[in-house]
N, C-alpha and C positions, 0 to 999 in steps of 0.2 A: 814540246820542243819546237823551236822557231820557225821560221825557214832557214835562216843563215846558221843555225847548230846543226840542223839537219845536212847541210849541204858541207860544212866543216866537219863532220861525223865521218859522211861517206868520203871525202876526201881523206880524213889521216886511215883510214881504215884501207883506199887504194892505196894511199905513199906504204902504209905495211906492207901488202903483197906486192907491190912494185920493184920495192927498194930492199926489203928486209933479205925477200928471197936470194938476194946476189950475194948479200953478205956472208964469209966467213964462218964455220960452225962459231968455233971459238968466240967471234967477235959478236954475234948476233947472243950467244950463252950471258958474256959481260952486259952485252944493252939490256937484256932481257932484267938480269938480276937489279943494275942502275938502277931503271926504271920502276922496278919492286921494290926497291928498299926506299927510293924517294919517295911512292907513293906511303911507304909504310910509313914512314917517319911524322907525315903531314897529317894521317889519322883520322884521313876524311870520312864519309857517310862509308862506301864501300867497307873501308879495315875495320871499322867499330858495328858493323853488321855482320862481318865474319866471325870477330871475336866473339861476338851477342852471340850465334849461332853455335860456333866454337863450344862455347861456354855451356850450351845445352847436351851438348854429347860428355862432355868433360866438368859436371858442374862442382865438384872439388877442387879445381883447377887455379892456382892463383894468378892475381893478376899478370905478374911478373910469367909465368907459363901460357898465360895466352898468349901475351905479347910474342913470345917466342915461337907461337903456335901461327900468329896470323903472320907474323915476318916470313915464314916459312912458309904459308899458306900463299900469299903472295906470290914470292917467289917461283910457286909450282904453278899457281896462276901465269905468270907471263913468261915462262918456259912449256905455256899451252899456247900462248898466241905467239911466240917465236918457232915454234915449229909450225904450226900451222900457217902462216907466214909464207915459209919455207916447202909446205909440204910437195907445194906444186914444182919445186924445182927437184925434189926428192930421184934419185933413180930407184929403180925398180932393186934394186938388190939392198937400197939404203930403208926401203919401205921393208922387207922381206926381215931385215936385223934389227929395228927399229922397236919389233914390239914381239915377246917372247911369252906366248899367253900359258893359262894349266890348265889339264882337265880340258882341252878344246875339242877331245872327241865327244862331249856332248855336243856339243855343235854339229862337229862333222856326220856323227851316227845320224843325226833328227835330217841334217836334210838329204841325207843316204835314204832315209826311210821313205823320201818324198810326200811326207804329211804338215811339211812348209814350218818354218822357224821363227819365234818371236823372240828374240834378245834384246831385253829390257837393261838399261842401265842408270845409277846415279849420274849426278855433275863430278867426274872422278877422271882427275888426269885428261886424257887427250884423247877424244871417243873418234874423234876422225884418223885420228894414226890408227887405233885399232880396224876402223872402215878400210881404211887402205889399205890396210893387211891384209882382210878379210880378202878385199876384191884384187888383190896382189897374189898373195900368197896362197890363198884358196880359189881364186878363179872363180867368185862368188859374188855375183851384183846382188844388192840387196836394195828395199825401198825403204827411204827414213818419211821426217815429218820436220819441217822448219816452221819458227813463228814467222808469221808476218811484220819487219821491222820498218822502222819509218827511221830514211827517206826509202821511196820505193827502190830505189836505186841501192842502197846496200844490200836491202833483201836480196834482190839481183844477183850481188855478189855472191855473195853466199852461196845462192844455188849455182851460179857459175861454178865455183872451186867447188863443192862437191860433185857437184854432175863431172867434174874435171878428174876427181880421185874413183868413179866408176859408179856412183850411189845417184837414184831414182829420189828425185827429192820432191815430196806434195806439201802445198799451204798446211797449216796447222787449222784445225776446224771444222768441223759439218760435217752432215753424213756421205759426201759425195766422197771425201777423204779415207772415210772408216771404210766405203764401199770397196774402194779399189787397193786398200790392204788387206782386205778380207779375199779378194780377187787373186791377189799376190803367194796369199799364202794357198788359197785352195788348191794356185797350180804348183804349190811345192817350194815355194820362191821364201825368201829370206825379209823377214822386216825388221829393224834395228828404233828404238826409241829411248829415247833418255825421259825417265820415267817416275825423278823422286821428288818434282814440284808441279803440282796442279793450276794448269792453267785455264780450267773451265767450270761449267756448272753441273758437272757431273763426275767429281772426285770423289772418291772414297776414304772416307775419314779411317785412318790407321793411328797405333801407339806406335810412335816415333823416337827410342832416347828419352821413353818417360811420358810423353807431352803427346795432345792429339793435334795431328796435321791432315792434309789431303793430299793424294796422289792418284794419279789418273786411272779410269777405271780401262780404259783403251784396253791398256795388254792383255786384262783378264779375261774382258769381252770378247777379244778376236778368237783368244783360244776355245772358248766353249762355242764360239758361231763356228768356225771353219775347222777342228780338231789337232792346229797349230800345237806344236811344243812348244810354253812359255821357259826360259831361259831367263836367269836375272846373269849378271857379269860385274866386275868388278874390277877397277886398274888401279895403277899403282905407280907414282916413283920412285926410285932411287937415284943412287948417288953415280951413277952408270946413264950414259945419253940413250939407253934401253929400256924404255918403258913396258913394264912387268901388268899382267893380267891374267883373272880365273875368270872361265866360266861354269858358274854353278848347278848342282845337278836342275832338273827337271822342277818346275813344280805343276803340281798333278789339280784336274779338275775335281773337287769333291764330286762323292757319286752321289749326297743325298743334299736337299735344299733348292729352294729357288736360285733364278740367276742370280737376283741383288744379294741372298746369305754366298754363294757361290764368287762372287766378284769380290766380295768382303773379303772372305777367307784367303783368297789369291792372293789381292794386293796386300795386302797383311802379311803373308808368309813372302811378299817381292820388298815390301820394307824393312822384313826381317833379318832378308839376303844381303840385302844394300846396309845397313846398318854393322853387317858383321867387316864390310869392307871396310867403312868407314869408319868406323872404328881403330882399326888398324893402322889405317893411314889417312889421319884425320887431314895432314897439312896441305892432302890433295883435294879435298870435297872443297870444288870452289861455287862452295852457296854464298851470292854477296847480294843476295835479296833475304825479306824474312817470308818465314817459311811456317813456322806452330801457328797453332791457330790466335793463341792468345798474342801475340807480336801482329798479330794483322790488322789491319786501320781497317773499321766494318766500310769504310767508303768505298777502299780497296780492294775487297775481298774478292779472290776469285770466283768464291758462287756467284756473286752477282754480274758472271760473265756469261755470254753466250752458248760460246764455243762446245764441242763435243769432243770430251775429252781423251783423247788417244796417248797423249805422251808428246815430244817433240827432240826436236837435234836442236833448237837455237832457245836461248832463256831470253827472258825480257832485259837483260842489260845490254845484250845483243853479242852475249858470246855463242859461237857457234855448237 
């Protein structure tokens, strides 16, 4: 990316939080759709990599049903960046109704227990509404994990408006990062990771919908170094400006194997969780990168990245 993309990037991304926030529920719901169905209609890289994607969870699916799949995928896509947008204008009783999870005493029991909480999640709906909840409604800071985006100055953003909604936000990367979520959780503390696309050289290859892909081996790790409950979670929309979510039971550390068979078996049984969401409500997983392994350009590939893999809150397209 240039200099003058980069510096265009972070500027329409301030006019969103600047401007959007002021707007109108109603009126910001209309832009939001506008703007999804134009981009759908044009069928650029992004809609025909969702559909690609799409198409791997749903592969009897005809053309004509994807189409309706990524219109709608879309759509719940920029009814992600219109709240979020928005979220900082949110009042505290608007956050508290906003998001009506199930099952969230598995949450609340693991950090009652004080042996600290790992809540792992897909790219599903709106994972910062559910953070705001979290640190809303349960009176629960938690520490996430953001990519590093370019310019440096979006990244910025980003951790502004989180650090803004109550969430502890560290670079994506290195062990100084693992360090102090392993730290986070030994004192009992909450870490949150969006968990279903590997961004480094130490993924864990899972069956995905059929197909092998990679996903971060982070959440599984932390839980066998620190005695963390891993948690996988799951959201959802509907046709209600109430955005619905489970948190799923526990998954358990095996008691026999090494770490690496023990890290396998984790994220395996975290892709299996995340897969039953999405499945369900496919038009919300907004994966608009490829993801199996056979779809990935070996130039591209994430093992031939650095980074130590944890998980993160921001994808590389720079959605949050």
């Amino acid at each position: 990316m240039s200099g003058l993309q980069e510096r265009l990037t972070d500027g329409l991304y301030g006019l969103g939080w600047s401007t959007v926030k002021k707007l109108p529920e109603p009126v910001a719901v209309r832009l939001g759709h506008t703007i999804a169905d134009t981009t759908w209609k044009r069928r650029g890289t992004l809609v025909r990599r969702l559909e690609a994607n799409y198409a791997r969870v749903v592969p009897g699916a005809s053309p004509e049903r994807l189409r309706e799949l990524s219109r709608a995928g879309m759509r719940s896509y920029l009814r992600y960046w219109m709240e979020s947008f928005r979220l900082p204008a949110w009042s505290e009783e608007r956050i508290r109704t906003g998001f009506v999870p199930e099952d969230v005493h598995h949450l609340t029991d693991g950090l009652a227990s004080g042996r600290g909480v790992i809540l792992a999640l897909p790219h599903l709906a709106n994972w910062d509404l559910a953070g705001a909840w979290v640190t809303t409604e349960l009176e629960t800071p938690f520490t996430t994990v953001a990519e590093r985006l370019k310019p440096e100055t979006l990244y910025d953003r980003f951790v502004a408006y989180r650090e803004g909604l109550g969430m502890e936000v560290l670079p994506h990367g290195g062990g100084t990062t693992f360090g102090t979520l392993a730290r986070r959780l030994r004192d009992g503390g909450l870490v949150c990771l969006v968990a279903d696309r590997d961004l480094s050289a130490s993924g864990v290859e899972v069956d995905f919908f059929g197909e092998k892909t990679r996903m971060p081996a982070g959440p599984a790790l932390l839980a066998q170094q620190t005695g963390a409950l891993l948690l996988p979670a799951t959201l959802w929309y509907d046709e209600s400006p109430v955005m619905q979510g489970r948190v799923h039971p526990p998954i358990e550390v095996p008691e026999a194997g090494t770490r690496a068979e023990k890290t396998s078996v984790m994220t395996q049984a975290l892709a299996d969780a995340f897969a039953t969401g999405i499945a369900e409500h496919l038009e919300d997983w907004h994966m608009l990168q490829r993801l199996w392994l056979v779809d990935l350009d070996p130039a591209k590939d994430p093992a031939s990245d650095k980074d130590a893999g944890t998980g993160s809150a921001t994808d590389s397209a720079g959605r949050a």
